[in-house]
C-alpha positions in Angstrom: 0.1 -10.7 -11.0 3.2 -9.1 -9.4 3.5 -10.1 -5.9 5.8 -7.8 -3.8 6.3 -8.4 0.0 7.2 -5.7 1.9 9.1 -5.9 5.3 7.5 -3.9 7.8 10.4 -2.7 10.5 8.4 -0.1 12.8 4.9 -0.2 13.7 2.7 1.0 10.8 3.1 2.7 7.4 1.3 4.9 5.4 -0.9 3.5 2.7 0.5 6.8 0.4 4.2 6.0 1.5 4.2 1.8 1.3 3.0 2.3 -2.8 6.3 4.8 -3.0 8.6 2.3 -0.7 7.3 -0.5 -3.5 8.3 1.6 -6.6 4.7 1.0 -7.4 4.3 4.7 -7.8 6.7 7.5 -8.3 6.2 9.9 -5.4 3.8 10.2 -2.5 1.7 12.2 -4.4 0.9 9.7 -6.9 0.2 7.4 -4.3 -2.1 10.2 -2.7 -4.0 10.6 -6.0 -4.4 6.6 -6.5 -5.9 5.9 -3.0 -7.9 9.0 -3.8 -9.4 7.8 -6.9 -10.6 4.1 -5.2 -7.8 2.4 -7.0 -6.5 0.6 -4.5 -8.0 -2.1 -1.6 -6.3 -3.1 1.5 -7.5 -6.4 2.6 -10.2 -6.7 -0.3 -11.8 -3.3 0.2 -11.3 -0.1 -1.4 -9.5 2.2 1.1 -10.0 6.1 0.3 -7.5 7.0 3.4 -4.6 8.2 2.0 -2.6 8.2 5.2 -4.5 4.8 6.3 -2.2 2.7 8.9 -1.2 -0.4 7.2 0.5 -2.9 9.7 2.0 -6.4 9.7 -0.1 -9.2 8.0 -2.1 -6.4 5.6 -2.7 -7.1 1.9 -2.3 -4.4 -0.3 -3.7 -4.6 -4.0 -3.1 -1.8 -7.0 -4.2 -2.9 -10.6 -2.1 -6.3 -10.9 0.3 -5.9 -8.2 -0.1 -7.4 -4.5 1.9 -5.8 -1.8 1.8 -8.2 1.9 3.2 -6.3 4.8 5.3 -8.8 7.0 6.9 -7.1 10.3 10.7 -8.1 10.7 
């Protein structure tokens, strides 16, 4: 499992943008169609919000890959 922690440095980002900002997917549009599709959870539940506010503290999971948002 790849573990990725992501530093959070305003208030919120989108679910659709923080899988771009990871290099988990290759535009904002891929992200778009993966939240889309149910494949990813935030917290341990599938999100279907693209645009969904993830903040500070928020576990992110796509196929093998965990993303934690920590503010800085």
């Amino acid at each position: 499992m790849q573990e990725i922690q992501f530093d959070l440095d305003r208030e919120f980002v989108e679910l659709c943008n923080l899988l771009k900002l990871c290099g988990l997917a290759d535009s904002g549009g891929q992200g778009k169609l993966w939240v889309g599709e149910g494949r990813v959870k935030v917290d341990g539940q599938v999100e279907l919000r693209k645009t969904a506010k993830i903040r500070d503290g928020q576990l992110v999971e796509i196929g093998d890959s965990r993303i934690l948002v920590k503010a800085i």
